[in-house]
mmCIF file of the N, C-alpha and C atoms, coordinates in Angstrom:
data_MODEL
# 
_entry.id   MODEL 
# 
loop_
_atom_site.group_PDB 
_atom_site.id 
_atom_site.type_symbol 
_atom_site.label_atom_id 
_atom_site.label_alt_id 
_atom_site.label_comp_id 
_atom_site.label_asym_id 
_atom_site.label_entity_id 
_atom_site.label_seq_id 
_atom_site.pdbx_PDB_ins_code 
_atom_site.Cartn_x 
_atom_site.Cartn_y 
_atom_site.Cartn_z 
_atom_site.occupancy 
_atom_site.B_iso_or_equiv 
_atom_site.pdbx_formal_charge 
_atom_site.auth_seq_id 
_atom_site.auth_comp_id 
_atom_site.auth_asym_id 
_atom_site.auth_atom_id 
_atom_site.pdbx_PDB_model_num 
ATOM 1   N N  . UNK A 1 1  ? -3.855  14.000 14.454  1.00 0.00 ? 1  UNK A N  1 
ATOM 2   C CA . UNK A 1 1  ? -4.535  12.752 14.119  1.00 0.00 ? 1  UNK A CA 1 
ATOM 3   C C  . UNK A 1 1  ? -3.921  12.159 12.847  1.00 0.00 ? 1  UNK A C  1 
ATOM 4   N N  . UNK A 1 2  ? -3.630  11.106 13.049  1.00 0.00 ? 2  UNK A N  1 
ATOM 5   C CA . UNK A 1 2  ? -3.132  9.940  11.851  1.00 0.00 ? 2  UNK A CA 1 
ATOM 6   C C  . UNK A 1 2  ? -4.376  9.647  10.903  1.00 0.00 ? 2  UNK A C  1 
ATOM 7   N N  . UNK A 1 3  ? -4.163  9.905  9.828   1.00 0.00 ? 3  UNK A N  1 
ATOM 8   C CA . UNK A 1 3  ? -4.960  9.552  8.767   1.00 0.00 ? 3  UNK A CA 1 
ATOM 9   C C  . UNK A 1 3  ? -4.983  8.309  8.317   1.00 0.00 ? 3  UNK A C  1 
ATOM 10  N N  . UNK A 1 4  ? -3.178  7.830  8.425   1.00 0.00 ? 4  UNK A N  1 
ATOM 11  C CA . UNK A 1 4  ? -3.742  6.410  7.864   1.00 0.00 ? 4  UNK A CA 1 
ATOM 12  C C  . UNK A 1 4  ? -2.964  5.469  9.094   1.00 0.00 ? 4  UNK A C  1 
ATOM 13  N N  . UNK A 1 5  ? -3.498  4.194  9.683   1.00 0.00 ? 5  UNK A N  1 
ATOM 14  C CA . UNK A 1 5  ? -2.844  3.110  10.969  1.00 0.00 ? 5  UNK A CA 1 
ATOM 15  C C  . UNK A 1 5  ? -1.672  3.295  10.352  1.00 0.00 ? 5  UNK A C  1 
ATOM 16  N N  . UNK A 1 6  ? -0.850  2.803  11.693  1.00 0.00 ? 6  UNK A N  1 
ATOM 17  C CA . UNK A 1 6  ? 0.130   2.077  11.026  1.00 0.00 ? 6  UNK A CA 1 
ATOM 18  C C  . UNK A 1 6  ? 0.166   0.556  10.821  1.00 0.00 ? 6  UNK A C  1 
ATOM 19  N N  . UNK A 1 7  ? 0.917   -0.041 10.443  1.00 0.00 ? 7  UNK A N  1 
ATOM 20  C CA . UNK A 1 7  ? 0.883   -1.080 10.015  1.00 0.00 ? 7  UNK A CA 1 
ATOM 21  C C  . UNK A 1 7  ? 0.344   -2.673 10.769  1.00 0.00 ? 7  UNK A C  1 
ATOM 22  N N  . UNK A 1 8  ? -0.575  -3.001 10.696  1.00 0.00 ? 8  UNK A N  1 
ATOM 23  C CA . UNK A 1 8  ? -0.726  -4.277 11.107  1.00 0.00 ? 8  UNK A CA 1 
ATOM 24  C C  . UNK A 1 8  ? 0.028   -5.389 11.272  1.00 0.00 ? 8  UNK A C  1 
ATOM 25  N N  . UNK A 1 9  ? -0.650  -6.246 12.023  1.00 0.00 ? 9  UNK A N  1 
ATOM 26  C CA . UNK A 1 9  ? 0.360   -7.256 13.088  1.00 0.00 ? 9  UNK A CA 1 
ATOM 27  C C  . UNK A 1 9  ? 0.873   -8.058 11.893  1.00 0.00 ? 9  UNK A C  1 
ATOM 28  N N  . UNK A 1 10 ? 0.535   -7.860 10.591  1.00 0.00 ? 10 UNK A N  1 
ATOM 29  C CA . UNK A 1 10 ? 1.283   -8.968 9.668   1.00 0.00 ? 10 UNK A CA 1 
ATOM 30  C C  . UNK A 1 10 ? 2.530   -7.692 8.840   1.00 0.00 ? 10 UNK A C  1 
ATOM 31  N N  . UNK A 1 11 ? 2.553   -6.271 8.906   1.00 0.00 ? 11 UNK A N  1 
ATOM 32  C CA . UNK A 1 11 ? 3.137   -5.627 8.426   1.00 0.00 ? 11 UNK A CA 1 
ATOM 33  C C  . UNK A 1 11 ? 2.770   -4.632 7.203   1.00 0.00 ? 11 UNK A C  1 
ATOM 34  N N  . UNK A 1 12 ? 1.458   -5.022 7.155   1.00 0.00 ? 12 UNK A N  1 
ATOM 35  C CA . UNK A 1 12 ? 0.705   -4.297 5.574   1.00 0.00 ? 12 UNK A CA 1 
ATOM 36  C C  . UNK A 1 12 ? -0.317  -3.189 6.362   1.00 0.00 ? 12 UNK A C  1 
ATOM 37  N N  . UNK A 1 13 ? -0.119  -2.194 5.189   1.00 0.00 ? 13 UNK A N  1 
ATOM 38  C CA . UNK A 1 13 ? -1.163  -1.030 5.787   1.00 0.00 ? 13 UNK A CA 1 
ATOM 39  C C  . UNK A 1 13 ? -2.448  -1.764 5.241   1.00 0.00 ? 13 UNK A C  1 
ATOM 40  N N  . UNK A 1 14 ? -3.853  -1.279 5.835   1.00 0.00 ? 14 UNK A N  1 
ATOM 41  C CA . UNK A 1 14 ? -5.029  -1.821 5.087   1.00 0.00 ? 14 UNK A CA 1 
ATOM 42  C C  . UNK A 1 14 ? -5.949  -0.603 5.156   1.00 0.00 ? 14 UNK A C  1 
ATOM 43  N N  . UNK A 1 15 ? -6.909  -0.509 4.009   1.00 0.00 ? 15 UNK A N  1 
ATOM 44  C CA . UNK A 1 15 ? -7.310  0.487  4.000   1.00 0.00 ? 15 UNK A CA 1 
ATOM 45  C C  . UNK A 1 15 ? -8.691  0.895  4.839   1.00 0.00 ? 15 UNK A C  1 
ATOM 46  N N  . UNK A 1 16 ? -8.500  1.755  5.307   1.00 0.00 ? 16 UNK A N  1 
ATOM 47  C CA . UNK A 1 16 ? -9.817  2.250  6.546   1.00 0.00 ? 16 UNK A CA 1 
ATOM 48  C C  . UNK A 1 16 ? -11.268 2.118  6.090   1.00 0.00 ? 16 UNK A C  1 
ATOM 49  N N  . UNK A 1 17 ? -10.659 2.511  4.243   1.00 0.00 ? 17 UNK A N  1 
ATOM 50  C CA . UNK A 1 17 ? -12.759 2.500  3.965   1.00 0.00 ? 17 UNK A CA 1 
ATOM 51  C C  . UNK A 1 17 ? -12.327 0.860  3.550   1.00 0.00 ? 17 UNK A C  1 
ATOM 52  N N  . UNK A 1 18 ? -12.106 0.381  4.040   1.00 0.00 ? 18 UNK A N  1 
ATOM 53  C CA . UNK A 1 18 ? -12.988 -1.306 4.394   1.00 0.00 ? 18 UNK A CA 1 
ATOM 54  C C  . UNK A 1 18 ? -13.310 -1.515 2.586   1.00 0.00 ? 18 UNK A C  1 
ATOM 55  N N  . UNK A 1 19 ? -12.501 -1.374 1.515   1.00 0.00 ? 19 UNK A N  1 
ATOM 56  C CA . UNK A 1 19 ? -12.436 -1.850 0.102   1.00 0.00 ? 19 UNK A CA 1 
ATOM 57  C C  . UNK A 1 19 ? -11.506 -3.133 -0.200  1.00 0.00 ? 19 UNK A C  1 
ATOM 58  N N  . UNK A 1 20 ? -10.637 -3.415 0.777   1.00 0.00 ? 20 UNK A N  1 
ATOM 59  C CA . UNK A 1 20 ? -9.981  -4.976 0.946   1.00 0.00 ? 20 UNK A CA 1 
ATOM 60  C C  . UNK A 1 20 ? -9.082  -4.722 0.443   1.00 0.00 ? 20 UNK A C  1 
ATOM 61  N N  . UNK A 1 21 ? -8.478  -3.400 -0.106  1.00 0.00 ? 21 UNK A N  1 
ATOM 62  C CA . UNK A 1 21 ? -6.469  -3.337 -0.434  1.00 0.00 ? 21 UNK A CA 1 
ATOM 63  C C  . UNK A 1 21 ? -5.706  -3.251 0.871   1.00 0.00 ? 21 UNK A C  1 
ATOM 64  N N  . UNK A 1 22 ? -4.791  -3.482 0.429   1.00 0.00 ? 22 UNK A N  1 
ATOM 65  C CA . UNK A 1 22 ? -3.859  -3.787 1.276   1.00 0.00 ? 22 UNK A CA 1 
ATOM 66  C C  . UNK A 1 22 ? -2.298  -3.281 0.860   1.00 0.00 ? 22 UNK A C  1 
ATOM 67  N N  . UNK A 1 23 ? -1.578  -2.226 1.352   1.00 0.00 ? 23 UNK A N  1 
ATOM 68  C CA . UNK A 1 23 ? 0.121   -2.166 0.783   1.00 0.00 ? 23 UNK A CA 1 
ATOM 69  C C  . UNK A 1 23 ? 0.980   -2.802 2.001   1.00 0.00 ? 23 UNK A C  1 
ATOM 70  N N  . UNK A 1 24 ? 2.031   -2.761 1.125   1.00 0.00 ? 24 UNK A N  1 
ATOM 71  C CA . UNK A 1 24 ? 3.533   -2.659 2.035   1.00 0.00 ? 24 UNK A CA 1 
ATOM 72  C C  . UNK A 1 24 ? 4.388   -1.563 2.485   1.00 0.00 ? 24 UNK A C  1 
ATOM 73  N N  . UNK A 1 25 ? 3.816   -0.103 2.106   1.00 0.00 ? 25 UNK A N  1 
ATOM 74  C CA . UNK A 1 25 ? 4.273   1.213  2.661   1.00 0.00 ? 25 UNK A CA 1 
ATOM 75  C C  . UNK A 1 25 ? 3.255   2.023  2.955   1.00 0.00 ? 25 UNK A C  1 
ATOM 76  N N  . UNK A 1 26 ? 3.652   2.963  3.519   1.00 0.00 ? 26 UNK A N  1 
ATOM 77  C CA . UNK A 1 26 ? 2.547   4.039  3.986   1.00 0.00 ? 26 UNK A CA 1 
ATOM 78  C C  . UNK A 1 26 ? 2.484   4.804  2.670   1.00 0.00 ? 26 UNK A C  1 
ATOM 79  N N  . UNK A 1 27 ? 3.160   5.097  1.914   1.00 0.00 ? 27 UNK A N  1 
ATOM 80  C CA . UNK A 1 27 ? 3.197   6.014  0.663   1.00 0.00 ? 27 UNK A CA 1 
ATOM 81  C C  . UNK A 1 27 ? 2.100   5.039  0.042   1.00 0.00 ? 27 UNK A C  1 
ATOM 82  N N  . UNK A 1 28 ? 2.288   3.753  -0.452  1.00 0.00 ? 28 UNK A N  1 
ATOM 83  C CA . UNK A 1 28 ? 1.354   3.392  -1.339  1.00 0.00 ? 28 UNK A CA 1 
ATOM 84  C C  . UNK A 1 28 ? 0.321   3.249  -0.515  1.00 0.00 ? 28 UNK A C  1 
ATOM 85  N N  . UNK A 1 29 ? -0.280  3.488  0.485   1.00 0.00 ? 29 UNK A N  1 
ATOM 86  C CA . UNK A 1 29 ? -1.581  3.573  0.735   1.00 0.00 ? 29 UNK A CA 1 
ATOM 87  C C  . UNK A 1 29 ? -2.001  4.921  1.085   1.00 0.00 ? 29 UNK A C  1 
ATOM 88  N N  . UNK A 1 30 ? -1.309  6.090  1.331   1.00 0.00 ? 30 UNK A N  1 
ATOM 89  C CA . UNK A 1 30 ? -1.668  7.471  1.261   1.00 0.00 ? 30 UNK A CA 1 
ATOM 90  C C  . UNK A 1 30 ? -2.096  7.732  -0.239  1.00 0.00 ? 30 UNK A C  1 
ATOM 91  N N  . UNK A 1 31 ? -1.484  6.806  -1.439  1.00 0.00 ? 31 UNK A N  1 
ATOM 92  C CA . UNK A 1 31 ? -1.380  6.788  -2.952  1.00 0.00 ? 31 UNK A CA 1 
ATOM 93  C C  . UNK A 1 31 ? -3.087  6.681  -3.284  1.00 0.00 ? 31 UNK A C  1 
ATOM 94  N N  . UNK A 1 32 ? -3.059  5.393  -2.739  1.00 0.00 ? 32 UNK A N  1 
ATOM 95  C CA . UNK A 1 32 ? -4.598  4.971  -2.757  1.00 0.00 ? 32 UNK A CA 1 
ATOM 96  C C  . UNK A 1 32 ? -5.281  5.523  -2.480  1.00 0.00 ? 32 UNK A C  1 
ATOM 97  N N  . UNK A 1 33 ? -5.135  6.150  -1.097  1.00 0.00 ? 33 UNK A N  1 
ATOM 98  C CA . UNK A 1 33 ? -6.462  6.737  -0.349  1.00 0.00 ? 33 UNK A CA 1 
ATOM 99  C C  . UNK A 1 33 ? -6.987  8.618  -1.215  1.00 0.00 ? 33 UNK A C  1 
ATOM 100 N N  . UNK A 1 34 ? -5.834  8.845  -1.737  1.00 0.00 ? 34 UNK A N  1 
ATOM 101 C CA . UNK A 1 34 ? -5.646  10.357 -2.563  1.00 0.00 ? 34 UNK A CA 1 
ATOM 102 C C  . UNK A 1 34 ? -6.455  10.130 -3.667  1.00 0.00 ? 34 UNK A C  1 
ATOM 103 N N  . UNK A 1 35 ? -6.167  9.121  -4.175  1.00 0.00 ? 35 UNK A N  1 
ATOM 104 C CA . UNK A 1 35 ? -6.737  8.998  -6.003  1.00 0.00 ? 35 UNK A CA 1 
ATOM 105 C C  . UNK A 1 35 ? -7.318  7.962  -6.345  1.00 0.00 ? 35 UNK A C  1 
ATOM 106 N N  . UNK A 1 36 ? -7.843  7.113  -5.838  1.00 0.00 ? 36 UNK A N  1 
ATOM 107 C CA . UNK A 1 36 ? -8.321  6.134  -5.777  1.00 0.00 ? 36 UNK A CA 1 
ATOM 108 C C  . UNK A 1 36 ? -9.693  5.139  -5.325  1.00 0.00 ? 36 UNK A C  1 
ATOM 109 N N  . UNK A 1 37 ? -9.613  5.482  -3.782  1.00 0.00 ? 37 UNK A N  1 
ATOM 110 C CA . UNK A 1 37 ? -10.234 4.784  -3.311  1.00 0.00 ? 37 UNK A CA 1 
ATOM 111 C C  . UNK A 1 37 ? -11.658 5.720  -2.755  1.00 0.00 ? 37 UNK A C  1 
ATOM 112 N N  . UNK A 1 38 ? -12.745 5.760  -3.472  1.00 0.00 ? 38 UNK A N  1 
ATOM 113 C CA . UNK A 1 38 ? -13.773 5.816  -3.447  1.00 0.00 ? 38 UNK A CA 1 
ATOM 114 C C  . UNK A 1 38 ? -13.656 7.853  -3.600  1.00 0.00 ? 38 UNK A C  1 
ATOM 115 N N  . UNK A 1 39 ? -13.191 8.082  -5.264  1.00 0.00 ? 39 UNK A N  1 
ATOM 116 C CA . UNK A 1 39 ? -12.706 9.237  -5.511  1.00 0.00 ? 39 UNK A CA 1 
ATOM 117 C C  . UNK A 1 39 ? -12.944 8.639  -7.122  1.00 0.00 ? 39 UNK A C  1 
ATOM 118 N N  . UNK A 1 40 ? -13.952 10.041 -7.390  1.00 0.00 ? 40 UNK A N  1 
ATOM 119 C CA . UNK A 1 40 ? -13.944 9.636  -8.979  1.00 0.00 ? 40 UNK A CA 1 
ATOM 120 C C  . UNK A 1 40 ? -12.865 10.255 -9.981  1.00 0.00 ? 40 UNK A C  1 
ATOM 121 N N  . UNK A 1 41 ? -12.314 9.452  -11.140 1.00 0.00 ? 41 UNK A N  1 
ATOM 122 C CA . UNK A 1 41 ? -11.168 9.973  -11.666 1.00 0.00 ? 41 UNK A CA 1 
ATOM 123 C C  . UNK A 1 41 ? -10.953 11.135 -12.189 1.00 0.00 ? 41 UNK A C  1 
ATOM 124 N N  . UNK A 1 42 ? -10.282 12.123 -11.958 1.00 0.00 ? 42 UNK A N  1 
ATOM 125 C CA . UNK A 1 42 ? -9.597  13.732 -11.814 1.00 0.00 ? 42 UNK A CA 1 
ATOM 126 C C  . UNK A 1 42 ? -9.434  13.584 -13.376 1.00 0.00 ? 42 UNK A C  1 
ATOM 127 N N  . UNK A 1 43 ? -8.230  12.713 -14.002 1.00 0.00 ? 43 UNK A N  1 
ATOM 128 C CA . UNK A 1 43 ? -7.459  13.380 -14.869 1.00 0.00 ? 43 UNK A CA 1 
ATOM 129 C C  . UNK A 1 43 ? -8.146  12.934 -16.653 1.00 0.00 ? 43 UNK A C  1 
ATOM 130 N N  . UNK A 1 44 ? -8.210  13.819 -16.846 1.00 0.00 ? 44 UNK A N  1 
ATOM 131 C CA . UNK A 1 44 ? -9.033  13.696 -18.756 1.00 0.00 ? 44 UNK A CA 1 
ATOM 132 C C  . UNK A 1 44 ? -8.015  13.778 -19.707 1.00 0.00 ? 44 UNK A C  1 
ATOM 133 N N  . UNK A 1 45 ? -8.648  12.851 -20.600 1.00 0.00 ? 45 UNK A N  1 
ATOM 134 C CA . UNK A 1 45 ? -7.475  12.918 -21.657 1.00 0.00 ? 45 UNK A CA 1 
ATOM 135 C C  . UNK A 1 45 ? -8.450  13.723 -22.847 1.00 0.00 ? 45 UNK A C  1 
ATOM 136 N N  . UNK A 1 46 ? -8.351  14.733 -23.155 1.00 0.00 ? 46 UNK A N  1 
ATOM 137 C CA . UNK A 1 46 ? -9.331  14.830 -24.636 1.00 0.00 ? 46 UNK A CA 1 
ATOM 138 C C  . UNK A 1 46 ? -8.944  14.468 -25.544 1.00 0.00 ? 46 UNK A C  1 
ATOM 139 N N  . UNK A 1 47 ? -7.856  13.785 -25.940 1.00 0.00 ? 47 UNK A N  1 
ATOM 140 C CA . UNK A 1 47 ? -7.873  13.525 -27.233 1.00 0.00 ? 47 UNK A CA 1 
ATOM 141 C C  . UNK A 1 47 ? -9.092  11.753 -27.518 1.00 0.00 ? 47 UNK A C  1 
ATOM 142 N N  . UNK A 1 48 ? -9.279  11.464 -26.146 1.00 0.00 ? 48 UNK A N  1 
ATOM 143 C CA . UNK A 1 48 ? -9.597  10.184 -26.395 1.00 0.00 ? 48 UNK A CA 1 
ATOM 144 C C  . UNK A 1 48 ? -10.562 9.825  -25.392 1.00 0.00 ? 48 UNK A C  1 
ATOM 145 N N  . UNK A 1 49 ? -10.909 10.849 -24.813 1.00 0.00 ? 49 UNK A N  1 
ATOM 146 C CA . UNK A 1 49 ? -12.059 11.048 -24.014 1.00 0.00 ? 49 UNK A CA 1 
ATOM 147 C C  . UNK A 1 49 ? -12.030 9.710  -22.832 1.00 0.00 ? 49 UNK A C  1 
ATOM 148 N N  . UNK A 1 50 ? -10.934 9.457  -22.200 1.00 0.00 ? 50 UNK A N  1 
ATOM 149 C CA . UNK A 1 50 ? -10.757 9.208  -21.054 1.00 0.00 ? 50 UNK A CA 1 
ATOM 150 C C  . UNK A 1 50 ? -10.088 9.590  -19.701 1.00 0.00 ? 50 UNK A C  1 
ATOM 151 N N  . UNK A 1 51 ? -10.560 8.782  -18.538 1.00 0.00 ? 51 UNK A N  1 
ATOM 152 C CA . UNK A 1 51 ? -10.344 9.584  -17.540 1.00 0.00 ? 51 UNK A CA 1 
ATOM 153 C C  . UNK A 1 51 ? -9.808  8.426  -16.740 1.00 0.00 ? 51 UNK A C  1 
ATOM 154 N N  . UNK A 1 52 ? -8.658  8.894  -15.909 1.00 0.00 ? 52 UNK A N  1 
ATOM 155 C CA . UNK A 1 52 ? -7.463  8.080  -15.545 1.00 0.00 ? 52 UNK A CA 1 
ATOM 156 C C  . UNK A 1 52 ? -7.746  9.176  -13.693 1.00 0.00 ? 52 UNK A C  1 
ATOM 157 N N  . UNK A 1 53 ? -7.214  7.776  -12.759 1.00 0.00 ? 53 UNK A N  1 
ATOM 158 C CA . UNK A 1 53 ? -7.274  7.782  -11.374 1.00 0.00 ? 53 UNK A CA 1 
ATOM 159 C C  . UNK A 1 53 ? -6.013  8.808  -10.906 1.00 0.00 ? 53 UNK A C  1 
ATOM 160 N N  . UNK A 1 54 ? -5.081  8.003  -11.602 1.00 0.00 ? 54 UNK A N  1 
ATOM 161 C CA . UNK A 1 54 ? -3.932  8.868  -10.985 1.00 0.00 ? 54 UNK A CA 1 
ATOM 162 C C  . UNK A 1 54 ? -3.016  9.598  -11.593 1.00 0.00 ? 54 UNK A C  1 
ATOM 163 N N  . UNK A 1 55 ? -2.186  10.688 -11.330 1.00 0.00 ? 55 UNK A N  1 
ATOM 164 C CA . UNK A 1 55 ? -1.724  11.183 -12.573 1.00 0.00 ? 55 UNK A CA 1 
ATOM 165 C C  . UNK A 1 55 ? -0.441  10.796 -13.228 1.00 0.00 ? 55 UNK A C  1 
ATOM 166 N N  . UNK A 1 56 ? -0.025  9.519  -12.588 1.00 0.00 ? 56 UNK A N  1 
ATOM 167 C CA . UNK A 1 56 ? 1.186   8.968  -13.037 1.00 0.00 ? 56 UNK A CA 1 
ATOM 168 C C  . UNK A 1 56 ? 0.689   8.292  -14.335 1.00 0.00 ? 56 UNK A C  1 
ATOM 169 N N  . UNK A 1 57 ? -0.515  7.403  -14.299 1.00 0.00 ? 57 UNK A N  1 
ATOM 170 C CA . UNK A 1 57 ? -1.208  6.766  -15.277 1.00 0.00 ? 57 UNK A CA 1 
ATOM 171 C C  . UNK A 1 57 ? -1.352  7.727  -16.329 1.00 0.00 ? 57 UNK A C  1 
ATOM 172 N N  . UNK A 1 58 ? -1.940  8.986  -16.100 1.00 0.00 ? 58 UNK A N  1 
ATOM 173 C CA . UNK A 1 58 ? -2.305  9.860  -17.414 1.00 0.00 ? 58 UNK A CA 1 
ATOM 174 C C  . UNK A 1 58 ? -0.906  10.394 -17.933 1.00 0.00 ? 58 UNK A C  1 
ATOM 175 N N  . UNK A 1 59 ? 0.250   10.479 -17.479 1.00 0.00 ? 59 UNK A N  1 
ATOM 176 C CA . UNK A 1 59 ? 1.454   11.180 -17.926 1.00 0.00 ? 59 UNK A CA 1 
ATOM 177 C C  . UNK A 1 59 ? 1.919   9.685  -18.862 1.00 0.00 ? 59 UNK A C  1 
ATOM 178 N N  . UNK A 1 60 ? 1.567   9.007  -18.564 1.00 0.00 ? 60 UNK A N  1 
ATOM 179 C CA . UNK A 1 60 ? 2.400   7.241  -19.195 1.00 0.00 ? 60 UNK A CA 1 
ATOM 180 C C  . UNK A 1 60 ? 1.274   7.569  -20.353 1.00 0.00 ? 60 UNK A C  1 
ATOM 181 N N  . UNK A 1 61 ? -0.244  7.764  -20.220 1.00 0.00 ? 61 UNK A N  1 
ATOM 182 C CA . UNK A 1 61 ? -0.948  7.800  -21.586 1.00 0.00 ? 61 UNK A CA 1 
ATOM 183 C C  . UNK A 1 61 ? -0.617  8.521  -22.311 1.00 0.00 ? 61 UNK A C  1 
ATOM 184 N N  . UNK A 1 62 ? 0.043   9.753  -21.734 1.00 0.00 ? 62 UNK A N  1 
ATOM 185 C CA . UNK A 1 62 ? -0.211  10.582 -22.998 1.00 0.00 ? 62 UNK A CA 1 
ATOM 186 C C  . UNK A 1 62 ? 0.888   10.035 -23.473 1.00 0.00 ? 62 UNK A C  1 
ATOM 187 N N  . UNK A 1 63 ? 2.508   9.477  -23.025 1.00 0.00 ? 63 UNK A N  1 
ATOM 188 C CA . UNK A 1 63 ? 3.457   10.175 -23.533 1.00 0.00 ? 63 UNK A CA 1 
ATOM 189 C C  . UNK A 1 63 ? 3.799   8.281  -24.579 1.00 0.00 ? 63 UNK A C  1 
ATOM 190 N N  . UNK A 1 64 ? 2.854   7.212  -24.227 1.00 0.00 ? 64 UNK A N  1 
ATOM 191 C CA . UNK A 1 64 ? 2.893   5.997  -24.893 1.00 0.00 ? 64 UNK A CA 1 
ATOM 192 C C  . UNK A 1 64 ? 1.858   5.892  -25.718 1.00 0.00 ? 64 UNK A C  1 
ATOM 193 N N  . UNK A 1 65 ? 0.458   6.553  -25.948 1.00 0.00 ? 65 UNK A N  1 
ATOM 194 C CA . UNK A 1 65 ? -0.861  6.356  -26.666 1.00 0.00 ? 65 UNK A CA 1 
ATOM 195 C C  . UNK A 1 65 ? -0.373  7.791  -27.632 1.00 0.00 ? 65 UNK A C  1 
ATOM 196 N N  . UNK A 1 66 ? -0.239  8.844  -27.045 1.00 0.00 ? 66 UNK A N  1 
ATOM 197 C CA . UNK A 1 66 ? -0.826  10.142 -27.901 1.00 0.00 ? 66 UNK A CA 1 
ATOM 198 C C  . UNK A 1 66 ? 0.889   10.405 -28.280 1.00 0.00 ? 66 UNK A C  1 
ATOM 199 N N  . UNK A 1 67 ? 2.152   10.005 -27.932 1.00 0.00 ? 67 UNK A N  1 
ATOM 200 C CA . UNK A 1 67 ? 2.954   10.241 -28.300 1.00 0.00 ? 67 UNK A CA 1 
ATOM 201 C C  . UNK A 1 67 ? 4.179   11.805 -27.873 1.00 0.00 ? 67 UNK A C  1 
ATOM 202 N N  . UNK A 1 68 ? 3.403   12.324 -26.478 1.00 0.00 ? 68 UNK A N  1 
ATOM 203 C CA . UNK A 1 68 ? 3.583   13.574 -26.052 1.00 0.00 ? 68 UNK A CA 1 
ATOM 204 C C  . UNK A 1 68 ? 5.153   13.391 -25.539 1.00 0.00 ? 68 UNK A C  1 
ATOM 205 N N  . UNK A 1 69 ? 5.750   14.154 -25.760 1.00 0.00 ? 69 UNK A N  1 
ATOM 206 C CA . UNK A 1 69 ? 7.292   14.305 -24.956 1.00 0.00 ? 69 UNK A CA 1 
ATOM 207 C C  . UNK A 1 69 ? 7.310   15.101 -23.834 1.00 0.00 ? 69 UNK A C  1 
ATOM 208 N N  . UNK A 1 70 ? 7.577   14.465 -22.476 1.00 0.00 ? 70 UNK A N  1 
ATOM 209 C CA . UNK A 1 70 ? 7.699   15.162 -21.616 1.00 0.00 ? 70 UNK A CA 1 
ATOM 210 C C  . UNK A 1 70 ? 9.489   15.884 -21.708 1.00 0.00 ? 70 UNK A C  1 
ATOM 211 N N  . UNK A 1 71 ? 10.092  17.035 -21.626 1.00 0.00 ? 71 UNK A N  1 
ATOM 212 C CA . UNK A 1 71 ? 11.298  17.789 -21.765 1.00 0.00 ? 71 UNK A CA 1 
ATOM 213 C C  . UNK A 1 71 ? 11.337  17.248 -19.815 1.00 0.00 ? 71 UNK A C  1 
ATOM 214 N N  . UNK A 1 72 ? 12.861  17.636 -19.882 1.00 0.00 ? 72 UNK A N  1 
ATOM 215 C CA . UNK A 1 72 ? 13.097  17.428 -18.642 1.00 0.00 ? 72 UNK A CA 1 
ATOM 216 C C  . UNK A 1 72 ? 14.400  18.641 -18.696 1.00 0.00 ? 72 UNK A C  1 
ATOM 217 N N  . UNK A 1 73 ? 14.272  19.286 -17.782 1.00 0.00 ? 73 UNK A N  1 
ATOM 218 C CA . UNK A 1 73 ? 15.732  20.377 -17.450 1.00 0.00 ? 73 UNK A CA 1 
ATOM 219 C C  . UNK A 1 73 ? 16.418  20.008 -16.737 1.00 0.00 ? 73 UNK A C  1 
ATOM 220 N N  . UNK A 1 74 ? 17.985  20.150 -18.270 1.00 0.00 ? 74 UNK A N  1 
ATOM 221 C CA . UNK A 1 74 ? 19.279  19.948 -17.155 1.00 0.00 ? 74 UNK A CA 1 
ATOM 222 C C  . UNK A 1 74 ? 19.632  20.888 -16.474 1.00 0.00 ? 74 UNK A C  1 
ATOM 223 N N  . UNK A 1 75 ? 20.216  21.068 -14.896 1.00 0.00 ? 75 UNK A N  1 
ATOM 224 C CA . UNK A 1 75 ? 21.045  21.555 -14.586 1.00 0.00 ? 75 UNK A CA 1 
ATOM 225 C C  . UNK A 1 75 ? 22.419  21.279 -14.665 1.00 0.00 ? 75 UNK A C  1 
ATOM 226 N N  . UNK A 1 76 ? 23.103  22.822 -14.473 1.00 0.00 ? 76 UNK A N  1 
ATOM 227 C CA . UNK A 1 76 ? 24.349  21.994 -14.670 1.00 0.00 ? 76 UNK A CA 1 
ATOM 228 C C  . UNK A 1 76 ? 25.088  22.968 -13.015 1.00 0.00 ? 76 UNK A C  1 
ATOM 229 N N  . UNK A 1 77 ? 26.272  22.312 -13.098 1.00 0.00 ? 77 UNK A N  1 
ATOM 230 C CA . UNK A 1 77 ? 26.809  23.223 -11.399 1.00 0.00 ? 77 UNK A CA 1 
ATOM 231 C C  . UNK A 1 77 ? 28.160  23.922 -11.702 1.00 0.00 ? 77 UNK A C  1 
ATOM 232 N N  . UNK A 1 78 ? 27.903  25.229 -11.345 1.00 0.00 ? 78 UNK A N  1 
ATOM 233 C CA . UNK A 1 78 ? 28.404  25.964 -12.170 1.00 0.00 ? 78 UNK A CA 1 
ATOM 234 C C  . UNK A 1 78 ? 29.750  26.055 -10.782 1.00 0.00 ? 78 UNK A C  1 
ATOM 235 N N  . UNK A 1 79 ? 30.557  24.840 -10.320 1.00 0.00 ? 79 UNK A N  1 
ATOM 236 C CA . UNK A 1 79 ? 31.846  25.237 -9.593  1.00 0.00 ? 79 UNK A CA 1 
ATOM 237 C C  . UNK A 1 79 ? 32.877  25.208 -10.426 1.00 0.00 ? 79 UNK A C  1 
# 
């Protein structure tokens, strides 16, 4: 079973619980339907006692409001 239609006769997914969004990919409306849409917000910030929907939003707070560095690992290829 398909969780979410596919796309309507104009090309936009729309969302099933009947809240009136609407995307242009299946990702951004699987996006929605995960963290969003009628789902109370998961992610806490304590330093500032808020709470953010998705966790792309809380990684942008911390690392533009609270100043956090996300590290990222290089690989390297060892031929």
């Amino acid at each position: 079973m398909n969780k979410y239609p596919g796309p309507s006769s104009d090309g936009l997914f729309y969302c099933t619980n009947q809240c009136g969004k609407k995307y242009k990919s299946k990702q951004a409306i699987s996006v929605h339907m995960r963290y969003e849409c009628g789902v109370k917000p998961k992610f806490y910030c304590q330093e500032c006692n808020k709470y953010f929907k998705q966790p792309v939003s809380f990684k942008a707070h911390q690392m533009n409001v609270h100043k956090y560095v996300v590290e990222y690992t290089q690989f390297k290829c060892s031929m």
